[in-house]
C-alpha positions as CSV (number, residue, x, y, z in Angstrom):
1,X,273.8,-53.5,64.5
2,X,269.9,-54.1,65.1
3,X,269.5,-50.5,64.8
4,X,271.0,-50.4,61.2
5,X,268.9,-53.2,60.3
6,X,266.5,-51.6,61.3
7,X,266.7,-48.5,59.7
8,X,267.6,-49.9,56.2
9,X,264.0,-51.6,56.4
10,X,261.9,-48.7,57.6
11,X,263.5,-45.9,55.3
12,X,263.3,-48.0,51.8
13,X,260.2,-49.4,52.2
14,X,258.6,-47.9,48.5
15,X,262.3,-49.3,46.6
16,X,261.6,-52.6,48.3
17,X,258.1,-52.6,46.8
18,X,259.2,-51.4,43.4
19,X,261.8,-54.7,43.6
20,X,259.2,-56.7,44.7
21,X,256.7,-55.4,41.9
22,X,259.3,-55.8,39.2
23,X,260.4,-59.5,40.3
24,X,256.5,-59.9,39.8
25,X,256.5,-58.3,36.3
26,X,259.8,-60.0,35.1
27,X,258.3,-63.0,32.7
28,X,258.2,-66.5,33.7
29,X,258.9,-68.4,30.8
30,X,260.5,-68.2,27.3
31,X,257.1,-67.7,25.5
32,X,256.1,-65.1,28.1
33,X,259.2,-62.5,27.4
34,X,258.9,-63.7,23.5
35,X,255.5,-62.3,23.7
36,X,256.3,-59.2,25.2
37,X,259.2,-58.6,22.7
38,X,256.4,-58.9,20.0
39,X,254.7,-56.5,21.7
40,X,257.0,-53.9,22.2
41,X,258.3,-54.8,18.0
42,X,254.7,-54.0,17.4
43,X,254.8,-50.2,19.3
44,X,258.0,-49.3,17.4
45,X,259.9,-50.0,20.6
46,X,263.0,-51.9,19.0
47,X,265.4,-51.6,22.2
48,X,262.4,-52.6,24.3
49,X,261.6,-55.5,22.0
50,X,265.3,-56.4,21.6
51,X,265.4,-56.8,25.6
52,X,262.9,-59.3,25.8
53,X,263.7,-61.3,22.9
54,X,267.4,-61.4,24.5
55,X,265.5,-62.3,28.2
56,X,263.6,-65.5,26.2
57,X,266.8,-66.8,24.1
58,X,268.7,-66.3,27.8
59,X,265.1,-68.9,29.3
60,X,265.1,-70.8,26.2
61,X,268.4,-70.7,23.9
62,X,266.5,-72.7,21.2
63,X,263.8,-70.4,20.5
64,X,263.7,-69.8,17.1
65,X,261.6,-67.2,17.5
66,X,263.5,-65.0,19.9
67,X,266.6,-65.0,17.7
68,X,263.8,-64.6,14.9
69,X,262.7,-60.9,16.2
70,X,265.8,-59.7,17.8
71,X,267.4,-59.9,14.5
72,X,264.2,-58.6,12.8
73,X,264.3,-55.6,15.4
74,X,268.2,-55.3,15.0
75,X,267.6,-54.7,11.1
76,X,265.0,-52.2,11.8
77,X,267.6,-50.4,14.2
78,X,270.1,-50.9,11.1
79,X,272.1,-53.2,12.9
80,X,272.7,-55.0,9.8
81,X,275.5,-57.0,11.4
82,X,273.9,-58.1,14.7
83,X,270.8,-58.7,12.7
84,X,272.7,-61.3,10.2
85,X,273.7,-62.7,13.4
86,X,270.4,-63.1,15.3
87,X,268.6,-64.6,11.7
88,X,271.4,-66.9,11.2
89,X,270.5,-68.8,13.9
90,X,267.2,-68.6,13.8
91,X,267.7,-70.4,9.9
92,X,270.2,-73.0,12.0
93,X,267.1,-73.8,14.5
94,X,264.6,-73.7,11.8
95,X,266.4,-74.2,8.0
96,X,262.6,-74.0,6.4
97,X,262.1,-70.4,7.9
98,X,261.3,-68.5,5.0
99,X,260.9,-65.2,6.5
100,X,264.4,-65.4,8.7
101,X,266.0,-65.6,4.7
102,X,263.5,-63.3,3.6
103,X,264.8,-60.4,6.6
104,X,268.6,-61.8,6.4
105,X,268.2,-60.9,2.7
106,X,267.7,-57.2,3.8
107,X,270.2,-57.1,5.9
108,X,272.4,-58.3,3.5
109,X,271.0,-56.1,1.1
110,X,271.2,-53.0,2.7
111,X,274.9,-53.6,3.3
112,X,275.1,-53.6,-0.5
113,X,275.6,-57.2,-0.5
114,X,273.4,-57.7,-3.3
115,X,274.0,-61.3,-4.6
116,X,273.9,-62.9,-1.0
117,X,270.6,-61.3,-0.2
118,X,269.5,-62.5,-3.5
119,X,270.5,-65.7,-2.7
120,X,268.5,-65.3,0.9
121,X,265.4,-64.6,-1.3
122,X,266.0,-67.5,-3.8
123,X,265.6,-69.4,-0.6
124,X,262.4,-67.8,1.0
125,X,260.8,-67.6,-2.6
126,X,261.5,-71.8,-3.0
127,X,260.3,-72.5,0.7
128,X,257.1,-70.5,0.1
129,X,256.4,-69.7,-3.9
130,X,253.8,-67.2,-2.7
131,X,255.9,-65.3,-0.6
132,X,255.0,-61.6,-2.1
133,X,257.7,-59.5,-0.3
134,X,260.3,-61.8,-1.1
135,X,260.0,-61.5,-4.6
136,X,259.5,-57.6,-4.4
137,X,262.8,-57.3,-2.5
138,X,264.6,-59.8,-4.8
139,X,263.3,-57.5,-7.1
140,X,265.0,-54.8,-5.7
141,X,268.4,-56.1,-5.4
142,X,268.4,-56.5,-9.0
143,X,267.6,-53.5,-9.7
144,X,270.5,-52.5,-7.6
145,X,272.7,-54.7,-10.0
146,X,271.4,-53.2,-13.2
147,X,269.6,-56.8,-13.7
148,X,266.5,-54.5,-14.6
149,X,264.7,-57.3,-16.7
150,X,265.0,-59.8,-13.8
151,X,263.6,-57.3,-11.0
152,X,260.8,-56.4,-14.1
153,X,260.0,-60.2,-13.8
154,X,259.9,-60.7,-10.0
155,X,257.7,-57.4,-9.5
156,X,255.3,-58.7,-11.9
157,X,255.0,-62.0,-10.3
158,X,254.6,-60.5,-7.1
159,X,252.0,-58.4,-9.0
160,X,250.1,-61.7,-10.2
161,X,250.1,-63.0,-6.6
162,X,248.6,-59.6,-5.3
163,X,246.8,-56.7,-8.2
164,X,246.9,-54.3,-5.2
165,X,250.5,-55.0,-4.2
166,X,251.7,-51.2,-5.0
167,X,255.0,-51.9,-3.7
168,X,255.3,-53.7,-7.0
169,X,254.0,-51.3,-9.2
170,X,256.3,-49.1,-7.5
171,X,259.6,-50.9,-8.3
172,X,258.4,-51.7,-11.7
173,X,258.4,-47.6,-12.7
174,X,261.8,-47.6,-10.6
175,X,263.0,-50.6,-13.4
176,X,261.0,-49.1,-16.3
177,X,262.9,-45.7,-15.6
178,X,266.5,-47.5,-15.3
179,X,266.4,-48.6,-18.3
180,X,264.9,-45.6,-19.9
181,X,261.4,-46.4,-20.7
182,X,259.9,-43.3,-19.3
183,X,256.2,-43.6,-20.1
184,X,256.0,-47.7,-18.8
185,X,257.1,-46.7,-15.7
186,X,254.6,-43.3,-15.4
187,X,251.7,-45.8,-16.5
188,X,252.8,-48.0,-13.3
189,X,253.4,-44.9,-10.7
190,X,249.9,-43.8,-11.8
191,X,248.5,-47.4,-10.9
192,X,250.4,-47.4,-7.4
193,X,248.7,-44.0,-6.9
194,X,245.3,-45.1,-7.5
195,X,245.7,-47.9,-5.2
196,X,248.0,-46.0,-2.3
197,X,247.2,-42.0,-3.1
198,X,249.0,-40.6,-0.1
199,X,252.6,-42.1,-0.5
200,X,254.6,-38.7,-1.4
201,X,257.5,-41.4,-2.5
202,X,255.5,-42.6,-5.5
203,X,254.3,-39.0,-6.8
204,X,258.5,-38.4,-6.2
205,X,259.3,-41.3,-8.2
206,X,256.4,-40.6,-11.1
207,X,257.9,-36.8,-11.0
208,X,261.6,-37.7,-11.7
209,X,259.4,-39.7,-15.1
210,X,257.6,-36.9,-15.9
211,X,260.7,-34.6,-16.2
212,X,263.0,-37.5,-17.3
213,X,259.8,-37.4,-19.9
214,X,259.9,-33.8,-20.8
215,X,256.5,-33.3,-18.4
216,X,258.3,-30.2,-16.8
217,X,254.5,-29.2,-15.7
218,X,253.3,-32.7,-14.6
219,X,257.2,-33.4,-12.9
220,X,256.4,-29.6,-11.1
221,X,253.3,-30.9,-9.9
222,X,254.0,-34.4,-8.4
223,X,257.0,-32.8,-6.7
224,X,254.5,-30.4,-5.0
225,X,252.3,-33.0,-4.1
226,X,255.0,-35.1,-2.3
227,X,256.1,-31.9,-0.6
228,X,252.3,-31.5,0.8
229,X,252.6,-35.3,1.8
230,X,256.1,-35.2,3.2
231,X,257.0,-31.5,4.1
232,X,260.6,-33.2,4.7
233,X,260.7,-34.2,1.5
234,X,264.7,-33.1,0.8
235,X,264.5,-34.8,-2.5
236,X,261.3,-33.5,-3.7
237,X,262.2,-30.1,-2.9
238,X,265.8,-30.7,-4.8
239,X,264.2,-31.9,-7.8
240,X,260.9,-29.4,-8.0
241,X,264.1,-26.8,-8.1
242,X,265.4,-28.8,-11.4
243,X,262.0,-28.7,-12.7
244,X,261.8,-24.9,-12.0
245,X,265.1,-24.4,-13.4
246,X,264.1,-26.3,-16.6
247,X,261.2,-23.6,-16.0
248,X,263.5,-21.2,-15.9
249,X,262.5,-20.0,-12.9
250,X,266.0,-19.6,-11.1
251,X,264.6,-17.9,-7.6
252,X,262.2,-20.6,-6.8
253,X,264.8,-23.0,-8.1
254,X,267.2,-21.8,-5.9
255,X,264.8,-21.5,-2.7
256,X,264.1,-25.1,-3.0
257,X,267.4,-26.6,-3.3
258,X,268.5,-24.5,-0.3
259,X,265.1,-26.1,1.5
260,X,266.6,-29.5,0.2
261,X,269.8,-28.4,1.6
262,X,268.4,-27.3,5.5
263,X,266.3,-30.4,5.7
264,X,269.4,-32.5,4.5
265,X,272.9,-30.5,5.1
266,X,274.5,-33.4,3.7
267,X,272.2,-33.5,-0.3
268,X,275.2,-33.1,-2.0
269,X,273.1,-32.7,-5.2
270,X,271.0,-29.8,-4.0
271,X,274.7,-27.9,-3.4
272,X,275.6,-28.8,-7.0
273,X,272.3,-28.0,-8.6
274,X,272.2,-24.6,-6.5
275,X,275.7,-23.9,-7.3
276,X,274.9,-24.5,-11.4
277,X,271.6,-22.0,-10.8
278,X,274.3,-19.2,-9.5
279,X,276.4,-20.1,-11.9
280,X,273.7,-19.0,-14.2
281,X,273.1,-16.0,-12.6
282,X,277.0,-15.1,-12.7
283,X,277.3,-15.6,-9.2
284,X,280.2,-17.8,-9.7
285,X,281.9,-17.2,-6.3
286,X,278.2,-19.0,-5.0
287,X,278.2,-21.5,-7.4
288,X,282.5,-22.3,-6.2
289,X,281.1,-22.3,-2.9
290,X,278.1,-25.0,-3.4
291,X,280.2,-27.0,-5.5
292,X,283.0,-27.4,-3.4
293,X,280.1,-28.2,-0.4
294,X,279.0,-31.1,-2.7
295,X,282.8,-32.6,-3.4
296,X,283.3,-32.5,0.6
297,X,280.1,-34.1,1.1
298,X,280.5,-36.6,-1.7
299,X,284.7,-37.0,-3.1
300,X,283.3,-39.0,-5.8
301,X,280.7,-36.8,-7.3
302,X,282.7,-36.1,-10.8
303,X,279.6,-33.8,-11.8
304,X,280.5,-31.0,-9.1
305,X,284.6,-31.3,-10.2
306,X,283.6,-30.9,-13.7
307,X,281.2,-27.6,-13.1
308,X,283.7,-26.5,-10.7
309,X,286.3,-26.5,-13.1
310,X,284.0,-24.5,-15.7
311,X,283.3,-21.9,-12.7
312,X,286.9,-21.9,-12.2
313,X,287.6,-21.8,-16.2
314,X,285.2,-18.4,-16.2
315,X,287.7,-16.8,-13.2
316,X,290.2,-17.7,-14.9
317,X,292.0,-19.5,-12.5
318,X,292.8,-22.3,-15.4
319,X,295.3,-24.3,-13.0
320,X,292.5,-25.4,-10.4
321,X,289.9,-25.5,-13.6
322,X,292.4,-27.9,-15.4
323,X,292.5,-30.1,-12.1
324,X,288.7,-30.5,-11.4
325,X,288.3,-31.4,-14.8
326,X,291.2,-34.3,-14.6
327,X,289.2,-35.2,-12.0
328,X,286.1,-35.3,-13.0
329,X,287.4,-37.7,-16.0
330,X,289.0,-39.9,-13.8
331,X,285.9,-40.7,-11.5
332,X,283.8,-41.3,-14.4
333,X,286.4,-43.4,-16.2
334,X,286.7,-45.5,-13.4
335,X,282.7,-45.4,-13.0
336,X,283.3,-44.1,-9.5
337,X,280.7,-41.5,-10.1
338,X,277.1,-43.3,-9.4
339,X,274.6,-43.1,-6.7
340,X,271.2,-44.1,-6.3
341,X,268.4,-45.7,-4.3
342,X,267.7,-48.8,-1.4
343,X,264.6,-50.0,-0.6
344,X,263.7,-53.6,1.0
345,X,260.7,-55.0,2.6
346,X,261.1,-56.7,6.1
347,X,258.8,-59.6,7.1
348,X,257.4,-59.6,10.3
């Protein structure tokens, strides 16, 4: 019996100083772990952070803060549901928290819950009236509704608090371009550029304006440059392949939308836009093939029924063409056929 004793001690002597170590490095106190959760939140390290924010709710279960940044570090992980959770309470523990509405907002908008996150901005906006990102995110969930004249108003206020505030600028062109006023919202991309000149999202953004515009060179050339910024750009290399097909330039039109496509297997657009550059080629058993890639990726997408069915129309297989194109009228009767853009702000 002494002998085993023994021999456990003498052969584990490095795991007992690793325990020992680690009981040392374990924090003492609520603020301690909170503090190292703000550290690891700082590095990127959300599961880190997430396990010492859980270690200072577990020392101190009315720490605003803890449930403040787990639930800030959950939204960053897209945990939009554990992060409504975590923010929740931290609003119970502290109701004048403006950024725990401001991140619960996100949450709630990124789970396309538009009117409660704009309800969780309301409240951050009223507790602090200055509270830039809040209005820039309230911003964006009305754009999200189609409320483009209320997001125009919140961007510029966030805009009179903060000139520089390019995020702003940003969503304005987004709103500006919504509702079709092409050259507002390339006069408001070019002022986010001069302010932030190496975001490839906002020569993207002023590229889709450009072309939306008729600027087939200018659209060629911001797509390019957001390409040089992002090389994983799938959407810039999707719509520099419009631009070249509005070139008509159908090679390097289709060379980009198949980058689009090996960057992003899932870009149902790029398969529809490739599939209408083969089918202006005559490749129509290509174009079949791309279009039917973009229906399984996206069931809803009533443009790739309705060019299927033309494809189909040409090889003369007028059943299937007569039944894409009853499709394709349905989803955009029902107003099924829509997709576009998210982006929110979290406070910190």
């Amino acid at each position: 019996m002494k002998k085993r004793v023994f021999l456990v001690v003498v052969a584990l002597p490095g795991l007992l100083a690793v325990a020992i170590a680690s009981a040392a490095a374990e924090p003492k106190s609520a603020a301690e772990a909170y503090e190292k959760g703000k550290s690891y939140f700082d590095k990127g390290d959300f599961d880190a952070a997430i396990v010492a924010y859980t270690e200072a709710i577990r020392l101190d279960p009315k720490l605003t803060g803890g449930y403040y940044g787990r639930g800030t570090a959950y939204c960053n992980k897209r945990e939009y549901d554990k992060a409504i959770a975590d923010l929740t309470d931290a609003i119970r523990l502290n109701p004048e928290d403006a950024k725990a509405y401001n991140n619960r907002g996100a949450a709630n908008g990124s789970k396309g819950k538009y009117d409660k996150a704009i309800a969780d901005y309301t409240r951050a906006i009223r507790i602090n009236p200055k509270f830039i990102r809040a209005y820039c995110n309230r911003g964006d969930a009305y754009s999200q509704k189609g409320d483009n004249d209320k997001a125009i108003a919140d961007y510029l206020q966030a805009i009179s608090l903060d000139p520089k505030c390019t995020i702003a600028y940003c969503g304005l062109g987004m709103a500006y371009e919504d509702k079709g006023e092409h050259q507002k919202a390339i006069t408001e991309y070019c002022e986010a550029i001069r302010l932030e000149s190496k975001d490839a999202s906002v020569y993207y953004n002023r590229g889709i304006a450009y072309g939306n515009n008729g600027e087939h060179d200018k659209a060629l050339a911001d797509f390019s440059e957001a390409i040089r910024l992002n090389p994983k750009h799938a959407d810039a290399y999707n719509d520099r392949g419009f631009a070249y097909t509005n070139q008509g330039e159908r090679d390097k039109a289709i060379a980009d939308y198949s980058e689009a496509i090996r960057l992003n297997p899932n870009h149902a657009d790029a398969y529809c836009d490739r599939g209408d550059a083969y089918s202006n080629q005559g490749e129509r058993d290509k174009a079949i093939a791309d279009y039917s890639e973009a229906i399984r990726v996206n069931p809803k997408f009533a443009s790739a029924y309705y060019n299927r069915g033309l494809a189909y129309e040409k090889e003369r297989e007028y059943d299937k063409a007569v039944a894409d194109s009853t499709e394709a009228i349905r989803l955009m009767a029902t107003g099924l056929s829509g997709q576009f853009r998210n982006v929110t702000s979290l406070a910190t």
